[in-house]
PyMOL Python script that loads the backbone (N, CA, C, O; Angstrom):
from pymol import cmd

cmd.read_pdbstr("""\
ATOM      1  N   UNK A   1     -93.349-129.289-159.064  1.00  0.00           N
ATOM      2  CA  UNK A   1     -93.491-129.143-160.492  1.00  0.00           C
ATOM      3  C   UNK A   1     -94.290-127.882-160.766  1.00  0.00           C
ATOM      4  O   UNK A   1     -95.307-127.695-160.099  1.00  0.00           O
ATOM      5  N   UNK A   2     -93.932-127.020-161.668  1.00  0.00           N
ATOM      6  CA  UNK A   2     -94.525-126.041-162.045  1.00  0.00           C
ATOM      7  C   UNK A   2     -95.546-126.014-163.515  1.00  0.00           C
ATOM      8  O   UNK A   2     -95.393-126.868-164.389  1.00  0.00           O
ATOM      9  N   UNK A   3     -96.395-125.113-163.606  1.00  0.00           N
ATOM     10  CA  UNK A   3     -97.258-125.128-164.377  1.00  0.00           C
ATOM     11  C   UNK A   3     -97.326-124.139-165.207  1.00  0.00           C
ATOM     12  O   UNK A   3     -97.489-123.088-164.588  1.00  0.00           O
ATOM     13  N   UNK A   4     -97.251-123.930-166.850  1.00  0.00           N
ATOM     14  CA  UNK A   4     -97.465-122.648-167.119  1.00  0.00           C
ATOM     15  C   UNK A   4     -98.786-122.350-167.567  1.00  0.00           C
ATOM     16  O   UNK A   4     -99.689-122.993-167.034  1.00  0.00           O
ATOM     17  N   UNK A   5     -99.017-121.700-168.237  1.00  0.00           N
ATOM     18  CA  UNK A   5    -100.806-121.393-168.924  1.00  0.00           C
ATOM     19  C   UNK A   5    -101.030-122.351-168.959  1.00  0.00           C
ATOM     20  O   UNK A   5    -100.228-123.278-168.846  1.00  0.00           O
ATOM     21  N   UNK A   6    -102.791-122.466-169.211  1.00  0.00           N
ATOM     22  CA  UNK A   6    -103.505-123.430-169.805  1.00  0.00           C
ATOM     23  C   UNK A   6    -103.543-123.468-170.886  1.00  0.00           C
ATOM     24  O   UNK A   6    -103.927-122.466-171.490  1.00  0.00           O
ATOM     25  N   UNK A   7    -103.127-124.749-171.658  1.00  0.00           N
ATOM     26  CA  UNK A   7    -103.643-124.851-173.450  1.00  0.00           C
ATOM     27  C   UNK A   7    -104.370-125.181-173.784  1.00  0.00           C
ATOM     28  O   UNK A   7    -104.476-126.348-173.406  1.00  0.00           O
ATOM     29  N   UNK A   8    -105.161-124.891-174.397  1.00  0.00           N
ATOM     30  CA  UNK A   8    -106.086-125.397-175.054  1.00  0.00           C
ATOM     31  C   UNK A   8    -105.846-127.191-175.428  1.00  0.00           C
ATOM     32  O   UNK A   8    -105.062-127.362-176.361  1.00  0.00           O
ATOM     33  N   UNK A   9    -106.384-128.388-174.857  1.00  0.00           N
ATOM     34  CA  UNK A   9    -105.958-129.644-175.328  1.00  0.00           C
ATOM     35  C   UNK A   9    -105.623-129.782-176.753  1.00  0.00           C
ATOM     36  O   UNK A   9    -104.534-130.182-177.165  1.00  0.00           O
ATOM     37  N   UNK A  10    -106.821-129.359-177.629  1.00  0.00           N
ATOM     38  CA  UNK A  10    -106.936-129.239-179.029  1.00  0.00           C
ATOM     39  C   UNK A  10    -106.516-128.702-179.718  1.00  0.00           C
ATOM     40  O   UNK A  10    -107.348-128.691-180.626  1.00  0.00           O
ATOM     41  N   UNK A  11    -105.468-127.996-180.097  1.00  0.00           N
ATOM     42  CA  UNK A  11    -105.521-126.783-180.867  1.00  0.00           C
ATOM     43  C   UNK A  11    -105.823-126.578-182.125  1.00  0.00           C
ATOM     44  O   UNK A  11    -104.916-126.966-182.861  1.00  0.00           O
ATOM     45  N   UNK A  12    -106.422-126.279-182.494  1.00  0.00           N
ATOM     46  CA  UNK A  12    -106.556-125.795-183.231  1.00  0.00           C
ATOM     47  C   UNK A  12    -108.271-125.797-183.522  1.00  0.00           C
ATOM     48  O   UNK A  12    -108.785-125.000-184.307  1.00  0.00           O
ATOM     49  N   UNK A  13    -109.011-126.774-182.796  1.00  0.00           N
ATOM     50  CA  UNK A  13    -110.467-127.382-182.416  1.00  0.00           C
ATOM     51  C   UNK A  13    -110.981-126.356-182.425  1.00  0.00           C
ATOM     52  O   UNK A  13    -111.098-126.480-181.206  1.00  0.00           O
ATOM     53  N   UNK A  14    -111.581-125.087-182.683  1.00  0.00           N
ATOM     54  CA  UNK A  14    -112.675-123.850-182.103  1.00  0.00           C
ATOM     55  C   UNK A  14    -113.523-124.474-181.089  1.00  0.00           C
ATOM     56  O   UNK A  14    -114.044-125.589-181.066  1.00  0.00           O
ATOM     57  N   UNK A  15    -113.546-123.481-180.235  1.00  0.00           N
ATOM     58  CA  UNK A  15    -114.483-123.468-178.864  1.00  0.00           C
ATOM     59  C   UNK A  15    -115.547-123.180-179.161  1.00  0.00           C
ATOM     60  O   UNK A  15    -115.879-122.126-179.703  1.00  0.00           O
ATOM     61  N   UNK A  16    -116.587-124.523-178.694  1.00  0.00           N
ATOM     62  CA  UNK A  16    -117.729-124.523-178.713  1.00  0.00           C
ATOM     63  C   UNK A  16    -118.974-124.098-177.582  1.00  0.00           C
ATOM     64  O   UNK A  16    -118.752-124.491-176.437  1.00  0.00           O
ATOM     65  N   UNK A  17    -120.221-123.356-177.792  1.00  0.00           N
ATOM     66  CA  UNK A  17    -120.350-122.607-176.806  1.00  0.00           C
ATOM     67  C   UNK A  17    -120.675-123.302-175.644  1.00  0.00           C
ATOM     68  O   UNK A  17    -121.210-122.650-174.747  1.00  0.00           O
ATOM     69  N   UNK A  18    -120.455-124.542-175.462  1.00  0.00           N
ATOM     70  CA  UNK A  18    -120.503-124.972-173.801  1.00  0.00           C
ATOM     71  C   UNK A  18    -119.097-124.379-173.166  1.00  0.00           C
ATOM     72  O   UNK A  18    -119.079-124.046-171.981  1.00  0.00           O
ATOM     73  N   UNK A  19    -117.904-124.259-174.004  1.00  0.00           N
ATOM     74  CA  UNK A  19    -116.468-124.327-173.773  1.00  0.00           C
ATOM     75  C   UNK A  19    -116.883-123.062-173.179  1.00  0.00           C
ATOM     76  O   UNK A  19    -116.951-123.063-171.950  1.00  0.00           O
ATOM     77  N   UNK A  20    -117.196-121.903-173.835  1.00  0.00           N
ATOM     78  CA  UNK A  20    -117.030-120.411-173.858  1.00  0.00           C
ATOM     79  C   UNK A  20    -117.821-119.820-172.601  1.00  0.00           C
ATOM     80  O   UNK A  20    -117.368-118.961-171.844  1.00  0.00           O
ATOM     81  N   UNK A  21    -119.038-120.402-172.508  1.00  0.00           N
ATOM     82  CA  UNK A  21    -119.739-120.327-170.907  1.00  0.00           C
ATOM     83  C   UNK A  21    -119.082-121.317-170.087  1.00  0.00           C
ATOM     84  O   UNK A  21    -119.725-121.498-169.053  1.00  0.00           O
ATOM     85  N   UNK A  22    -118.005-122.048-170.165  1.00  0.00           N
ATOM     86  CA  UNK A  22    -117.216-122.775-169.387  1.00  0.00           C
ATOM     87  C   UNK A  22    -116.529-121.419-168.362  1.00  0.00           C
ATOM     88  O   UNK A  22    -116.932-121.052-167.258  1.00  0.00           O
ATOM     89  N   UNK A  23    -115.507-120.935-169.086  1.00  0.00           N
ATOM     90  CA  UNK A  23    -114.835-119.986-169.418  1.00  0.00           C
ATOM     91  C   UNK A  23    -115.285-118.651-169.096  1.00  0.00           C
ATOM     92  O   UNK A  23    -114.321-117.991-168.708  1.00  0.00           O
ATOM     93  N   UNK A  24    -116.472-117.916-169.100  1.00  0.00           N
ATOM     94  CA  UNK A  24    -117.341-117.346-168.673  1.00  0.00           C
ATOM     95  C   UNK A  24    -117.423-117.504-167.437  1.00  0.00           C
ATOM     96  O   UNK A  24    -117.088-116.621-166.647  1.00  0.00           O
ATOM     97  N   UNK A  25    -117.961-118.850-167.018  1.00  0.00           N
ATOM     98  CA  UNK A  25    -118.269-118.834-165.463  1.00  0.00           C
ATOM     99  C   UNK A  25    -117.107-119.215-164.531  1.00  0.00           C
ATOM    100  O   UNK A  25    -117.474-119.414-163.373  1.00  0.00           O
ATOM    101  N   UNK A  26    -116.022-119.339-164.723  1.00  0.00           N
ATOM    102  CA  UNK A  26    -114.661-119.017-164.049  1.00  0.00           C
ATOM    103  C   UNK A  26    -114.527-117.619-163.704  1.00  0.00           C
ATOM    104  O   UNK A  26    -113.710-117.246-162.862  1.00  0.00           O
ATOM    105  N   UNK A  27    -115.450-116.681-164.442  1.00  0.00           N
ATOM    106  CA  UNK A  27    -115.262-115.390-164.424  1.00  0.00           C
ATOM    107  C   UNK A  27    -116.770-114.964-163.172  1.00  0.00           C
ATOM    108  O   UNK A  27    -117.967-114.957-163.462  1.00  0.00           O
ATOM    109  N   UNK A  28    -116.137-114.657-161.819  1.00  0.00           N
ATOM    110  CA  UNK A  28    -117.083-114.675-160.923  1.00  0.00           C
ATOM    111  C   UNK A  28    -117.575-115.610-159.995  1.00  0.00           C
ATOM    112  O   UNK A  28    -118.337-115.376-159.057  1.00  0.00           O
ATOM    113  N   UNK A  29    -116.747-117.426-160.551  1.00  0.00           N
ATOM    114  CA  UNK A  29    -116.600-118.448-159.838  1.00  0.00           C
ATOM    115  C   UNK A  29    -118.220-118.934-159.766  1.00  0.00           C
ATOM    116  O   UNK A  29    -118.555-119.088-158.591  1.00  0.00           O
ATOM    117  N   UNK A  30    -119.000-119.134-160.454  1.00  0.00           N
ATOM    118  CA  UNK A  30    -120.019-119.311-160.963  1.00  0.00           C
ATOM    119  C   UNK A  30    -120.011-120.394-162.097  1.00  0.00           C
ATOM    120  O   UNK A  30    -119.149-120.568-162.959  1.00  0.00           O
ATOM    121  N   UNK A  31    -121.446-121.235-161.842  1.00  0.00           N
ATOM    122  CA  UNK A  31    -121.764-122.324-162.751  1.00  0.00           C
ATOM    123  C   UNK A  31    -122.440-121.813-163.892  1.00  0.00           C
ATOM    124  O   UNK A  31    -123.334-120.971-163.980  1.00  0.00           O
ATOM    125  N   UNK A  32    -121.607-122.745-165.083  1.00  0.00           N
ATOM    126  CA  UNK A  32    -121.813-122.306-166.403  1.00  0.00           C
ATOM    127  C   UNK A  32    -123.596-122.203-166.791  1.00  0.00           C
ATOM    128  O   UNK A  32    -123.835-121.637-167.857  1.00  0.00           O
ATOM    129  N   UNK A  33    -124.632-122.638-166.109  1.00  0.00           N
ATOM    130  CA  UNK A  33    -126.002-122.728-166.205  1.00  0.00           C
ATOM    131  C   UNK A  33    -126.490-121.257-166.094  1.00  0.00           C
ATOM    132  O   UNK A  33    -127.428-120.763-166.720  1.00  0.00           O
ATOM    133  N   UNK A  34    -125.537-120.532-165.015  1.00  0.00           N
ATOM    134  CA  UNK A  34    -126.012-119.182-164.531  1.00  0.00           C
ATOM    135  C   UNK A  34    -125.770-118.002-165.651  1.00  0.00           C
ATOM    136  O   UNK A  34    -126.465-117.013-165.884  1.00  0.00           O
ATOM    137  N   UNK A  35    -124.611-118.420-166.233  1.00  0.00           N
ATOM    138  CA  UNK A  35    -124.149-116.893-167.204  1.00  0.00           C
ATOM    139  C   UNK A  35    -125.072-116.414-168.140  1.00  0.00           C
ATOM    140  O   UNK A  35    -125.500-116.930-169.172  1.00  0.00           O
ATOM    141  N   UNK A  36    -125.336-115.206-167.538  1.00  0.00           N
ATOM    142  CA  UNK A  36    -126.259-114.777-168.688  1.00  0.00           C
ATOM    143  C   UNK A  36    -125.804-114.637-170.163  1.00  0.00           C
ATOM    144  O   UNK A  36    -124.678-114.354-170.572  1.00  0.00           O
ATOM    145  N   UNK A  37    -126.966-114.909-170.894  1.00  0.00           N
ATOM    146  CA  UNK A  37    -126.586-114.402-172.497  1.00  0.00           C
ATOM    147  C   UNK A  37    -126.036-112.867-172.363  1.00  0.00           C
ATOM    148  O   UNK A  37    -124.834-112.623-172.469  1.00  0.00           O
ATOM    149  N   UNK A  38    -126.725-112.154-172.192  1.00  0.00           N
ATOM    150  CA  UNK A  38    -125.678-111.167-172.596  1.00  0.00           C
ATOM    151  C   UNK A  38    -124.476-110.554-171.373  1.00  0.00           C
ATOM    152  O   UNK A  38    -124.552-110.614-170.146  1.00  0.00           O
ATOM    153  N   UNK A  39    -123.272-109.904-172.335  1.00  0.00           N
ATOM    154  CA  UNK A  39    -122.221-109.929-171.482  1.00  0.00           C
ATOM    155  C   UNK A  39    -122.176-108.605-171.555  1.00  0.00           C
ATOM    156  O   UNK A  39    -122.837-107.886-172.304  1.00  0.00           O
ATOM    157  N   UNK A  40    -121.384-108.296-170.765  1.00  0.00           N
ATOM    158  CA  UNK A  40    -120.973-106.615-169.785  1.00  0.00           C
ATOM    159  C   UNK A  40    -119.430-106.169-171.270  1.00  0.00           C
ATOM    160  O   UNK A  40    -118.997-106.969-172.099  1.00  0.00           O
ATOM    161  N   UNK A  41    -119.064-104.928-171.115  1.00  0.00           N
ATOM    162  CA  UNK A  41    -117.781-105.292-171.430  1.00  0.00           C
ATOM    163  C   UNK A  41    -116.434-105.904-170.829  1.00  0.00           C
ATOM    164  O   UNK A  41    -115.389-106.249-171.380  1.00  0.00           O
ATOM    165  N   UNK A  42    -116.926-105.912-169.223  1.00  0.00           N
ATOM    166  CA  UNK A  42    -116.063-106.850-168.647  1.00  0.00           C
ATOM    167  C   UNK A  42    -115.783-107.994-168.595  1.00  0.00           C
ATOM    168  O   UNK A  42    -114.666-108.510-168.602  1.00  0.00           O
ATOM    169  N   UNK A  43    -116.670-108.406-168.546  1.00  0.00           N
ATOM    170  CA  UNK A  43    -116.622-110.471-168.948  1.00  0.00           C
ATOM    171  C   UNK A  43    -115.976-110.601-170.795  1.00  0.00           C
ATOM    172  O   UNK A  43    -115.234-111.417-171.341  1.00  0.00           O
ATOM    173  N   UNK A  44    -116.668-109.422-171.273  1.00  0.00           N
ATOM    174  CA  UNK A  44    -116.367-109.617-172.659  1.00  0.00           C
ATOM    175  C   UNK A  44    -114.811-109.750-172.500  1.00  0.00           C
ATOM    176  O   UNK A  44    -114.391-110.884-172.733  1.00  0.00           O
ATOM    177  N   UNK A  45    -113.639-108.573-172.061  1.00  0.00           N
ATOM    178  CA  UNK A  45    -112.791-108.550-171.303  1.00  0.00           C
ATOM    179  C   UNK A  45    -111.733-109.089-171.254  1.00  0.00           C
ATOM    180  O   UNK A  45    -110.697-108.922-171.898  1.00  0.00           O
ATOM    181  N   UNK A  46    -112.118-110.021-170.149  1.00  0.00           N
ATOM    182  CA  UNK A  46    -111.620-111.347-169.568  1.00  0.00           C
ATOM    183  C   UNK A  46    -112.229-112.075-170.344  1.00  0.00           C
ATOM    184  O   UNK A  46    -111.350-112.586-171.037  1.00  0.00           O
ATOM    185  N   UNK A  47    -113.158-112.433-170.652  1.00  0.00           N
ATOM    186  CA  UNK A  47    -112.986-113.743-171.858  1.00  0.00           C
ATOM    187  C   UNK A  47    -112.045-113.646-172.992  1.00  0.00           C
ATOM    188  O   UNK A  47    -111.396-114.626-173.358  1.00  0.00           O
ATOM    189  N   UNK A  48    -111.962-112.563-173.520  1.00  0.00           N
ATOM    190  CA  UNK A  48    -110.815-112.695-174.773  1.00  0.00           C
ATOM    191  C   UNK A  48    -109.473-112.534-173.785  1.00  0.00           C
ATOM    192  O   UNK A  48    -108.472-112.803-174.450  1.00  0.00           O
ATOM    193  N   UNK A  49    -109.219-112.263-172.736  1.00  0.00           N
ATOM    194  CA  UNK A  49    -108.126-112.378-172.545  1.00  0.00           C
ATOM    195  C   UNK A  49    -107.351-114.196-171.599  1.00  0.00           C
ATOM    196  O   UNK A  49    -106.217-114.574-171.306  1.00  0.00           O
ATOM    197  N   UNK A  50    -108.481-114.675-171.481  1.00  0.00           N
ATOM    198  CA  UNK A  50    -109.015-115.916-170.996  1.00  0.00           C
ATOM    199  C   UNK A  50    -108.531-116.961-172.182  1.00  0.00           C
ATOM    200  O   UNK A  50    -107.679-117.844-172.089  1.00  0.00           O
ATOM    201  N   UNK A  51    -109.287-116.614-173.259  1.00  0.00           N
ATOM    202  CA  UNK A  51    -109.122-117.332-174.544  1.00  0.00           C
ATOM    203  C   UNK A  51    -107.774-117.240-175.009  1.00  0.00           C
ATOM    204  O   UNK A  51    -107.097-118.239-175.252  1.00  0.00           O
ATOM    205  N   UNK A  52    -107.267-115.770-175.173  1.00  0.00           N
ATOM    206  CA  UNK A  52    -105.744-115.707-175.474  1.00  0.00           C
ATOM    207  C   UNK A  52    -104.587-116.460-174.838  1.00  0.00           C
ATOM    208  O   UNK A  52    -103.534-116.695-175.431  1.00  0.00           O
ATOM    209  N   UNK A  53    -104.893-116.870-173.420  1.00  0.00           N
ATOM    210  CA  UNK A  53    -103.916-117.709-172.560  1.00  0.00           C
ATOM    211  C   UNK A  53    -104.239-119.292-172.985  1.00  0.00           C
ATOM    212  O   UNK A  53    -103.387-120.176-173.070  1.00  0.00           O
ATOM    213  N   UNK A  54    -105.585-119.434-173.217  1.00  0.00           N
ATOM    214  CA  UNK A  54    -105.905-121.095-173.485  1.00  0.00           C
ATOM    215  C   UNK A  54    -105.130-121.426-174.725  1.00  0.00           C
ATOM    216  O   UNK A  54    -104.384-122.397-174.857  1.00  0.00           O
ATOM    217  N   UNK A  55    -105.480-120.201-175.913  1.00  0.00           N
ATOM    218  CA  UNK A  55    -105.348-120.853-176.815  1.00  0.00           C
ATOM    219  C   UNK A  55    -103.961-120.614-177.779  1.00  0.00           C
ATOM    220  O   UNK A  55    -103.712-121.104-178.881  1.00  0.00           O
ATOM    221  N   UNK A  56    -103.199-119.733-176.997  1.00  0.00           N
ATOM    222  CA  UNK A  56    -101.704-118.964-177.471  1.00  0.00           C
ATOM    223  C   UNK A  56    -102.444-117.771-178.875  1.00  0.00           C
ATOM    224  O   UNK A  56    -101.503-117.411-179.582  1.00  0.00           O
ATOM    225  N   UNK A  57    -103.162-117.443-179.134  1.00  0.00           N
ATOM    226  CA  UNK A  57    -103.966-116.676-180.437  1.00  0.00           C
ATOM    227  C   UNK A  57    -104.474-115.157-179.942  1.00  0.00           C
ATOM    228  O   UNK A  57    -105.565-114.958-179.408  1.00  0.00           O
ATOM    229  N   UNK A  58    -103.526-114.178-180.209  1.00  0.00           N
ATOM    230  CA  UNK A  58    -103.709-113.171-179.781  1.00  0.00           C
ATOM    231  C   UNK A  58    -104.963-111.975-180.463  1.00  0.00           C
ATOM    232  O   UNK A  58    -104.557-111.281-181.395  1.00  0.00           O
ATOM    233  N   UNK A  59    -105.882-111.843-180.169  1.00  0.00           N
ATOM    234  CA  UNK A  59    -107.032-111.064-180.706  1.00  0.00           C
ATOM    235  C   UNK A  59    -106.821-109.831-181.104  1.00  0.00           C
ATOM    236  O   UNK A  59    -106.490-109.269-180.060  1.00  0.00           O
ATOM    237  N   UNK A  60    -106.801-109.096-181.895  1.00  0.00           N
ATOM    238  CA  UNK A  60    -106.732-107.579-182.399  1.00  0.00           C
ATOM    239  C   UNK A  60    -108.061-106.755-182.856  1.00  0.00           C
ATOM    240  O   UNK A  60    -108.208-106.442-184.037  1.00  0.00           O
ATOM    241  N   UNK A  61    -108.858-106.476-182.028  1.00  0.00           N
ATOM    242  CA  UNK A  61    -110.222-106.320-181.894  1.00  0.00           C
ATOM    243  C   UNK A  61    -110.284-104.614-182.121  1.00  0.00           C
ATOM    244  O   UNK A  61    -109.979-104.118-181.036  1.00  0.00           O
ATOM    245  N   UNK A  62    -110.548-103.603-183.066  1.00  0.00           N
ATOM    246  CA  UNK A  62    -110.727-102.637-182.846  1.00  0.00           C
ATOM    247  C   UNK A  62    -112.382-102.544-182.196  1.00  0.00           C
ATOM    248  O   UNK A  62    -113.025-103.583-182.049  1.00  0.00           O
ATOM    249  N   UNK A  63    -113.044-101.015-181.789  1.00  0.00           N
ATOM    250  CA  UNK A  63    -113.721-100.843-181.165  1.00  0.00           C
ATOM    251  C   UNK A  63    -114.874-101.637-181.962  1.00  0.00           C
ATOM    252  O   UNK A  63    -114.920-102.797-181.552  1.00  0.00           O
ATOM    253  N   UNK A  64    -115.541-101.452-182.676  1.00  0.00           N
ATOM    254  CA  UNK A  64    -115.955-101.599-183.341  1.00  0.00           C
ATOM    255  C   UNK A  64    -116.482-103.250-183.153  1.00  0.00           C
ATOM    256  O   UNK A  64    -117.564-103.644-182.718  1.00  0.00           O
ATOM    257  N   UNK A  65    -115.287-104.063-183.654  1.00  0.00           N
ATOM    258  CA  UNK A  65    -115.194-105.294-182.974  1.00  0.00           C
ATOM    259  C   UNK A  65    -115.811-106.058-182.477  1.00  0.00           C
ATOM    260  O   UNK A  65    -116.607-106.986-182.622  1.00  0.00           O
ATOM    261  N   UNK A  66    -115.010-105.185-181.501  1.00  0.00           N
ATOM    262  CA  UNK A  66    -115.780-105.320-179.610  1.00  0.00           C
ATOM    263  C   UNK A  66    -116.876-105.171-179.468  1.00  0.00           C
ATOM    264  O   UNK A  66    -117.623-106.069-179.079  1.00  0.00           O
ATOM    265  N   UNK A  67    -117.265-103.934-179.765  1.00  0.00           N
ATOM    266  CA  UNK A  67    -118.848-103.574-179.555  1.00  0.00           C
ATOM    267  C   UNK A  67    -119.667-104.480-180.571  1.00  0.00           C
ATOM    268  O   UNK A  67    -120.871-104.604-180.343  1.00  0.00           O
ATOM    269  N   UNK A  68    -119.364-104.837-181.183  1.00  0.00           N
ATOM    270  CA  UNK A  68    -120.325-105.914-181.591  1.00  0.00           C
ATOM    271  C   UNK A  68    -120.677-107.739-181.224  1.00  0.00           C
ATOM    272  O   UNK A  68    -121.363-108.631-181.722  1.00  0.00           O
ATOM    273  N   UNK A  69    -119.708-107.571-180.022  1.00  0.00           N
ATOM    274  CA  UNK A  69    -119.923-108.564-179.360  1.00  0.00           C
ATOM    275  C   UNK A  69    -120.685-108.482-178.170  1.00  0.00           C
ATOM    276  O   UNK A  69    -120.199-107.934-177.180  1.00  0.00           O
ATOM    277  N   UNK A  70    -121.735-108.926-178.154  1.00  0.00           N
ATOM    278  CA  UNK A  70    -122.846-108.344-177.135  1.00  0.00           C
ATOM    279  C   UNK A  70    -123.699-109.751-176.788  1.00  0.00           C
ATOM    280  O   UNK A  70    -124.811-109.317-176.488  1.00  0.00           O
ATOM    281  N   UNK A  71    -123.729-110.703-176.715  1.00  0.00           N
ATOM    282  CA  UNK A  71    -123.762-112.056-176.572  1.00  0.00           C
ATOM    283  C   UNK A  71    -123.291-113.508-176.416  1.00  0.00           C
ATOM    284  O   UNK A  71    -122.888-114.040-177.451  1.00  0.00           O
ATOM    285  N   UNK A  72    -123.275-114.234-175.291  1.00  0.00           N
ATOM    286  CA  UNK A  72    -122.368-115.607-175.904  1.00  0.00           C
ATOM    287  C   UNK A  72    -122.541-116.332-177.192  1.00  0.00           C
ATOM    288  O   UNK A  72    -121.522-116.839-177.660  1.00  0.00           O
ATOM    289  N   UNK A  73    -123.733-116.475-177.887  1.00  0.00           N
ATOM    290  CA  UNK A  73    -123.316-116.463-179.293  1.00  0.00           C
ATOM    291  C   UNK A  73    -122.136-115.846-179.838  1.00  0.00           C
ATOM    292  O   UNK A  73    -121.125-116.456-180.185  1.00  0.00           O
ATOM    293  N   UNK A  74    -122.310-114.679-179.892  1.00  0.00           N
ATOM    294  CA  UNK A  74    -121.543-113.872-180.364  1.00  0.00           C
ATOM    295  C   UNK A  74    -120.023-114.003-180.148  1.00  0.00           C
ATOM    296  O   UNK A  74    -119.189-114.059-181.052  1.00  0.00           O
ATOM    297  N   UNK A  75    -119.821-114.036-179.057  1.00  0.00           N
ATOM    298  CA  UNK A  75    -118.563-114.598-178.646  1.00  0.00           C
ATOM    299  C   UNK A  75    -118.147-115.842-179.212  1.00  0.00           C
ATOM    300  O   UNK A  75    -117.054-115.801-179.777  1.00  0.00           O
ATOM    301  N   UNK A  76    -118.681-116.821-179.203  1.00  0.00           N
ATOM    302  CA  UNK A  76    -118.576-118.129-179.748  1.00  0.00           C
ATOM    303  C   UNK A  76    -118.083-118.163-181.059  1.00  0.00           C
ATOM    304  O   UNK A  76    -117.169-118.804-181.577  1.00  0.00           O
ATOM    305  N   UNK A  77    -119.084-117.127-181.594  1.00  0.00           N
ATOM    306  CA  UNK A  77    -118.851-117.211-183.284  1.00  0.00           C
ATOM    307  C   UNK A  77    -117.820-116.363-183.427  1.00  0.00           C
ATOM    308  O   UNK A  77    -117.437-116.573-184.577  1.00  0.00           O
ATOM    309  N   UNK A  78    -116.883-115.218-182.779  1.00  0.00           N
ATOM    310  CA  UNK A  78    -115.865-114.523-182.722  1.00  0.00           C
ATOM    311  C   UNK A  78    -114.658-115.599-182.575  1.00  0.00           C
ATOM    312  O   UNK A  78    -113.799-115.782-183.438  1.00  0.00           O
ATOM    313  N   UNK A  79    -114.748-116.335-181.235  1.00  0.00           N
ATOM    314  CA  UNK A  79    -113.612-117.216-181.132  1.00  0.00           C
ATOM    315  C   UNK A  79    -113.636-118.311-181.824  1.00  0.00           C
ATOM    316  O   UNK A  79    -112.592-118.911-182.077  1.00  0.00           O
ATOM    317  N   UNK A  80    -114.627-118.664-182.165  1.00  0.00           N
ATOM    318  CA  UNK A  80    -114.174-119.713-183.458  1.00  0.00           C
ATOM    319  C   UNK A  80    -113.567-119.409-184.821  1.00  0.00           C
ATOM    320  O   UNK A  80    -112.702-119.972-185.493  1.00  0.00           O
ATOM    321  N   UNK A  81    -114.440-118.148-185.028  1.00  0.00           N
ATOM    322  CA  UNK A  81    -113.408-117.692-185.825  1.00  0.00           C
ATOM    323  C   UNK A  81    -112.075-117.123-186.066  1.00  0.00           C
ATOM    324  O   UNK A  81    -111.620-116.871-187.181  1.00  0.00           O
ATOM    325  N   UNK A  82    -111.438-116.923-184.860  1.00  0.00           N
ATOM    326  CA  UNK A  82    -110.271-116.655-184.675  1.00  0.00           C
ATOM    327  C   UNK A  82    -109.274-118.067-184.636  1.00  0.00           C
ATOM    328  O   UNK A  82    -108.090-118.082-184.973  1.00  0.00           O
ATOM    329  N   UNK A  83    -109.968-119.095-184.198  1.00  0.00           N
ATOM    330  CA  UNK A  83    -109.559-120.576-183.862  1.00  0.00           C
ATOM    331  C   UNK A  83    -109.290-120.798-185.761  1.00  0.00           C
ATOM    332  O   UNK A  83    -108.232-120.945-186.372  1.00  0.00           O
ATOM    333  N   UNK A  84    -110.771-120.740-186.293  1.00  0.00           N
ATOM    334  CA  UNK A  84    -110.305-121.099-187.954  1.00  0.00           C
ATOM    335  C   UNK A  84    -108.842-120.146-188.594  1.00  0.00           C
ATOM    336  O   UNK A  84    -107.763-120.443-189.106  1.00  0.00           O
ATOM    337  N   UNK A  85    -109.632-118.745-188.171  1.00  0.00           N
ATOM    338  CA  UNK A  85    -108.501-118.140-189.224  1.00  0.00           C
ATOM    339  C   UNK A  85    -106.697-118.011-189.055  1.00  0.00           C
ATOM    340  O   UNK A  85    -105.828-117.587-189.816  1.00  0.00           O
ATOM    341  N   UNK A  86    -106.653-118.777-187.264  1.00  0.00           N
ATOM    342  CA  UNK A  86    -105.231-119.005-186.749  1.00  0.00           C
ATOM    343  C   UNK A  86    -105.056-120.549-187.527  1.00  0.00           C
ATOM    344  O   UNK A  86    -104.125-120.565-188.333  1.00  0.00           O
ATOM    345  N   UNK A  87    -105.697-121.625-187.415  1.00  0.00           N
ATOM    346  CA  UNK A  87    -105.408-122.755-188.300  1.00  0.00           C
ATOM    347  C   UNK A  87    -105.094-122.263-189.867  1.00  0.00           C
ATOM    348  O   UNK A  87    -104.191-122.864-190.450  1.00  0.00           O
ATOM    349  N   UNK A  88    -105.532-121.602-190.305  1.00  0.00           N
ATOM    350  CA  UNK A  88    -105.735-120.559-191.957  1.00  0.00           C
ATOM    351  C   UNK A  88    -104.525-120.508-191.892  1.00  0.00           C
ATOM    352  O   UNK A  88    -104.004-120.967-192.909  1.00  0.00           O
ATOM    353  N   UNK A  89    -103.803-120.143-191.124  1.00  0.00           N
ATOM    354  CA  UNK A  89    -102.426-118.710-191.268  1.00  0.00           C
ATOM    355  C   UNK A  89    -102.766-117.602-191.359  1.00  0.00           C
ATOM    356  O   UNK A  89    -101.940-116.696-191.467  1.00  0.00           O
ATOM    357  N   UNK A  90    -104.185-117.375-191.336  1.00  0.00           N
ATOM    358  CA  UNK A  90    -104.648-115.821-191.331  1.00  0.00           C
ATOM    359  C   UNK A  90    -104.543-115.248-190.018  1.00  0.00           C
ATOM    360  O   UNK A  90    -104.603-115.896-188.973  1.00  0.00           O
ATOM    361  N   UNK A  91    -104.372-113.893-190.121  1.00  0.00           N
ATOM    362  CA  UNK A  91    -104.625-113.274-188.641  1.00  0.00           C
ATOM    363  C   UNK A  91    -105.549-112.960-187.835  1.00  0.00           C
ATOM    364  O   UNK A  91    -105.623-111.732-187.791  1.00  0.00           O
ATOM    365  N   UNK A  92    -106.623-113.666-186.880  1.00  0.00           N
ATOM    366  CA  UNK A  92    -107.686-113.576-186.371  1.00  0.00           C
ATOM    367  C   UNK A  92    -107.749-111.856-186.086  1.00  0.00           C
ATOM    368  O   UNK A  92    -108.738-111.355-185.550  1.00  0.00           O
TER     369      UNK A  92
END
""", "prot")
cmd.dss("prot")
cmd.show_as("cartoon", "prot")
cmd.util.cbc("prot")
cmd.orient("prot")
């Protein structure tokens, strides 16, 4: 039997920040206790591209964006809001 992406169980639920340092620490094979608050732009990265496979919700982040994501807070409150504004019909 084959498998495709992971979905998100919930959809439409926003990821809460245990989920997001879940998710995080897959990145480096590391326990979610260890991830530091702040992130590299690489983890930043792979987490939105992490999130995009869980959750089918494709991110359109200019620089700007991005660079203002500089924390797992931050992240959290990014992908949840992309989680609301894809339930919206808006375009995250």
């Amino acid at each position: 039997m084959t498998s495709g992406p992971e979905v998100h169980a919930g959809p439409g639920t926003p990821p809460d920040r245990a989920e997001v340092l879940t998710m995080l620490a897959a990145f480096g094979q590391r326990a979610a206790e260890t991830v530091p608050e702040e992130l590299g732009s690489l983890e930043l990265t792979w987490l939105i591209a992490e999130f995009e496979q869980r959750y089918g919700i494709e991110l359109d982040l200019d620089d700007e964006r991005f660079g203002a994501v500089r924390t797992v807070d931050d992240a959290t409150a990014l992908l949840r809001a992309a989680v609301l504004a894809d339930r919206a019909g808006a375009r995250p």
